[in-house]
C-alpha positions in Angstrom: 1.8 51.7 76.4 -0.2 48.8 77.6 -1.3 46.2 75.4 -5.1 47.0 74.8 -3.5 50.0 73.5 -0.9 48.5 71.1 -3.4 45.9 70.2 -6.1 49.0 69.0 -3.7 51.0 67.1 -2.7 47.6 65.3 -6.3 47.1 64.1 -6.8 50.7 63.3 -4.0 51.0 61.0 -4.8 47.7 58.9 -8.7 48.8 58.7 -7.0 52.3 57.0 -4.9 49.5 54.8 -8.2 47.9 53.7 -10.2 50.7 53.2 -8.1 51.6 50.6 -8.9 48.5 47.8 -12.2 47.6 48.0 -14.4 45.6 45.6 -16.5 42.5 45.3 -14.8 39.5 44.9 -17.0 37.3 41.6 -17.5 33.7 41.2 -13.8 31.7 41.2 -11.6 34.7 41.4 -7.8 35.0 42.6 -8.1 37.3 45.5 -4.1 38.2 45.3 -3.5 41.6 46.2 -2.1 42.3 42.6 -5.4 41.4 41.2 -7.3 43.3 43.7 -5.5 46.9 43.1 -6.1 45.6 39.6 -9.8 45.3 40.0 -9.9 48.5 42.2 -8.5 50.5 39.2 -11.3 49.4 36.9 -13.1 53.1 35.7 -14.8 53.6 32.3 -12.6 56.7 30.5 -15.5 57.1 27.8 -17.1 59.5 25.8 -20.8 59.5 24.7 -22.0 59.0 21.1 -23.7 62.1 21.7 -20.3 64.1 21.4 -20.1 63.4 17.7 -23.6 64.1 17.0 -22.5 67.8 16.1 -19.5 66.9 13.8 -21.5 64.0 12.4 -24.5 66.7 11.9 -22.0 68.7 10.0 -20.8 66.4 7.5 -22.9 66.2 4.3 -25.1 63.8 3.3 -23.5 61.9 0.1 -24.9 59.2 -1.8 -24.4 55.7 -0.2 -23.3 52.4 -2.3 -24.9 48.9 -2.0 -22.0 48.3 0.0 -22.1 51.2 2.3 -25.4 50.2 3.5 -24.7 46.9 3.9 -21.8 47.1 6.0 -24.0 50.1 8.3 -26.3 47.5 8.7 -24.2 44.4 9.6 -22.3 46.7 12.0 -24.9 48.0 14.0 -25.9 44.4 14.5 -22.1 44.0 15.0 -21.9 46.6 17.8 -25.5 45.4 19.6 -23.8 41.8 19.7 -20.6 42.9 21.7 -23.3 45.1 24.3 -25.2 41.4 24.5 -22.2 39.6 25.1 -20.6 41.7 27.7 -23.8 42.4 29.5 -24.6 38.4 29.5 -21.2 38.0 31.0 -21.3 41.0 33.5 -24.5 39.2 34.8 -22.4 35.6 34.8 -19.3 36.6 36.4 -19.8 40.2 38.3 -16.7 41.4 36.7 -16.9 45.2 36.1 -15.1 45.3 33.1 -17.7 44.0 31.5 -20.4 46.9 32.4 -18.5 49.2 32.1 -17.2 48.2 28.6 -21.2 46.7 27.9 -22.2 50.5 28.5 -19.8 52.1 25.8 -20.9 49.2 23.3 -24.3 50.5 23.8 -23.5 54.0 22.6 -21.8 52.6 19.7 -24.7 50.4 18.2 -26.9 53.5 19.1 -24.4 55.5 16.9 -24.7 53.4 14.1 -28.4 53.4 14.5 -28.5 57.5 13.9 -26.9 56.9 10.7 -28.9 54.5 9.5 -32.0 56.8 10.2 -29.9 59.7 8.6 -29.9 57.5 5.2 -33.3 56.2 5.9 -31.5 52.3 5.8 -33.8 50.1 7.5 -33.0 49.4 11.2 -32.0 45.3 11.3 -32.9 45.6 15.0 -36.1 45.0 15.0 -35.6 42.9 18.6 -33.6 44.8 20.6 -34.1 41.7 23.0 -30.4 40.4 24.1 -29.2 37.7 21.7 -31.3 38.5 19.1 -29.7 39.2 15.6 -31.5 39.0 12.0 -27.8 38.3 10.9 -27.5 34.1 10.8 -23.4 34.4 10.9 -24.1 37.2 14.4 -26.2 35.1 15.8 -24.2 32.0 15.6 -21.0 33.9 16.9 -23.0 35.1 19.8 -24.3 31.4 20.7 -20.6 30.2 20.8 -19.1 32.8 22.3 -21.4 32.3 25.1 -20.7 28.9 25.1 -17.1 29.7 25.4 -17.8 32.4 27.9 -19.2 30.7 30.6 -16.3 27.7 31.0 -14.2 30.4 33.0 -13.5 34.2 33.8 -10.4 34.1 31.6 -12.0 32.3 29.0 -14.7 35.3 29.0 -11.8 37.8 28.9 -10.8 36.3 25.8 -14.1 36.1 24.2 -14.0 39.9 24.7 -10.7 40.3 23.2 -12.0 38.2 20.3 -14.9 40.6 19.6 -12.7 43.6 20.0 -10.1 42.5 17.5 -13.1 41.2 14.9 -14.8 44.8 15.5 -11.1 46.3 14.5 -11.0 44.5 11.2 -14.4 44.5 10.1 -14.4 48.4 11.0 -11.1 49.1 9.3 -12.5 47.0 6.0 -15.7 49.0 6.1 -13.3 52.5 6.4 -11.5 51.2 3.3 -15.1 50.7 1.7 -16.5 54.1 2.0 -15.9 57.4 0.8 -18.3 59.3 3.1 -17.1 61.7 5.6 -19.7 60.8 7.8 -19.5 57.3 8.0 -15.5 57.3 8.1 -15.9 59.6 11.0 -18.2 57.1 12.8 -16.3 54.4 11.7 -13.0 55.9 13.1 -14.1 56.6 16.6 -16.0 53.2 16.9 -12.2 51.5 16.2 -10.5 53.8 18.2 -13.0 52.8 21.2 -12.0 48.7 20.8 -8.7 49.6 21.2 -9.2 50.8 24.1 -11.1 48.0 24.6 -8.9 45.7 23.8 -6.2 47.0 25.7 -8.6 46.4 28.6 -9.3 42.8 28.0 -5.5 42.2 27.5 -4.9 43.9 30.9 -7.4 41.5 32.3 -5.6 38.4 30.8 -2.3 39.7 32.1 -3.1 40.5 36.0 -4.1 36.6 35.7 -0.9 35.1 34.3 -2.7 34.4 30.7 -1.5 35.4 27.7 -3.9 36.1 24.3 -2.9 35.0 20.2 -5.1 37.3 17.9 -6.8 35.4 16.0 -8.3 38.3 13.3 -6.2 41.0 13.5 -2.0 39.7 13.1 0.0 39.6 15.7 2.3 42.9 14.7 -1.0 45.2 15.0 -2.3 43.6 18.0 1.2 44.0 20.2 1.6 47.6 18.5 -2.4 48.1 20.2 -1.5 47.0 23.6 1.9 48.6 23.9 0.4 52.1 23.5 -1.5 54.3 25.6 -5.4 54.7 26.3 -6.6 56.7 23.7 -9.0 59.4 24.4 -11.1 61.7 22.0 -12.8 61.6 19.0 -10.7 62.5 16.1 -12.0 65.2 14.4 -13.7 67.8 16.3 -16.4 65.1 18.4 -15.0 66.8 21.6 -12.0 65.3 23.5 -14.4 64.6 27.1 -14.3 62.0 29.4 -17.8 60.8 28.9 -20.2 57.7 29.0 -19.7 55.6 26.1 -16.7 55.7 23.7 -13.1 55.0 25.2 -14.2 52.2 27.6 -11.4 51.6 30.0 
């Protein structure tokens, strides 16, 4: 075999090589190959808000508490902030995670939403504008976790592991707060989602040699999150698809 030959079969085999891990390299990234089949795996495993509707639709409407409302409306504001945050640092650093876990957070807010109109709660989100929350406390978390966003990738990966871990406790607190079916069942599959989520973000940290200290949730739930599997489903009977929206990652 001549030469031409050997060098043409060369270059055809590593083309097959690259062909197989592609995607597009963002602002200051380590191109390693780890990294890269890390990147290449990045899917969103989600199911749409619209998958509970019917279970939601099926639960009675009960009488709601001062504090019921409350917490509906500060986490629908809660839930728009993550979207905001993740969709500002998609457009920063051109890291998928971030759309792909910005477009679940949308369905969530959007869930919340549907309850508040099923209670006839006025919506907070009057602005659905990005970065724009009635809340004072939201909208000074989503100023400095911007701030903090935009020093670094890995610093954004751990503003989203932040949010994800303050969505799991003030989620679990609200679940402890209500005694409606309805709201419980929203409240569930929301928290299940930023595990997920969470899990993601950790992932992210970890293909880069960082590490992450929870800083809302302790330390025992947090490992006991990221040692354990994707989870996929709604809990009680939303449907167990593989759809836009919920799992995220």
């Amino acid at each position: 075999m001549n030469s031409t030959i050997i060098f043409a079969s060369l270059l055809a085999l590593l083309t097959g090589l690259a062909g197989g891990i592609t995607y597009t390299k963002s602002n200051n990234e380590d191109s390693s190959p780890q990294l890269t089949e890390e990147r290449a795996k990045e899917t969103v495993v989600a199911e749409d808000y619209v998958s509970i509707r019917p279970a939601l639709a099926s639960l009675p409407d009960e009488s709601l508490s001062e504090v019921e409302k409350t917490d509906l409306i500060y986490i629908r504001e809660e839930e728009k902030l993550a979207r905001d945050v993740y969709q500002t640092l998609y457009e920063k650093w051109g890291v998928q995670v971030f759309a792909n876990i910005g477009q679940s957070e949308q369905t969530h807010t959007e869930t919340v939403r549907e309850l508040l109109e099923k209670y006839n709660i006025t919506d907070p989100v009057t602005d659905d504008s990005v970065g724009v929350f009635q809340n004072k406390d939201l909208q000074s978390l989503y100023n400095n976790l911007m701030s903090q966003g935009a020093v670094s990738e890995v610093e954004a990966f751990r503003v989203g592991a932040l949010i994800e871990e303050l969505d799991i406790k003030d989620l679990q607190e609200a679940i402890d707060r209500t005694d409606n079916a309805d709201i419980a069942f929203a409240y569930e599959n929301l928290m299940r989602a930023s595990r997920n989520h969470l899990r993601s973000f950790t992932k992210q940290l970890t293909a880069r040699g960082e590490t992450y200290t929870p800083q809302y949730i302790s330390v025992e739930e947090y490992v006991g999150i990221i040692a354990t599997d994707t989870e996929r489903g709604s809990k009680n009977g939303g449907g167990s698809g593989q759809r836009r929206g919920w799992g995220g990652m």
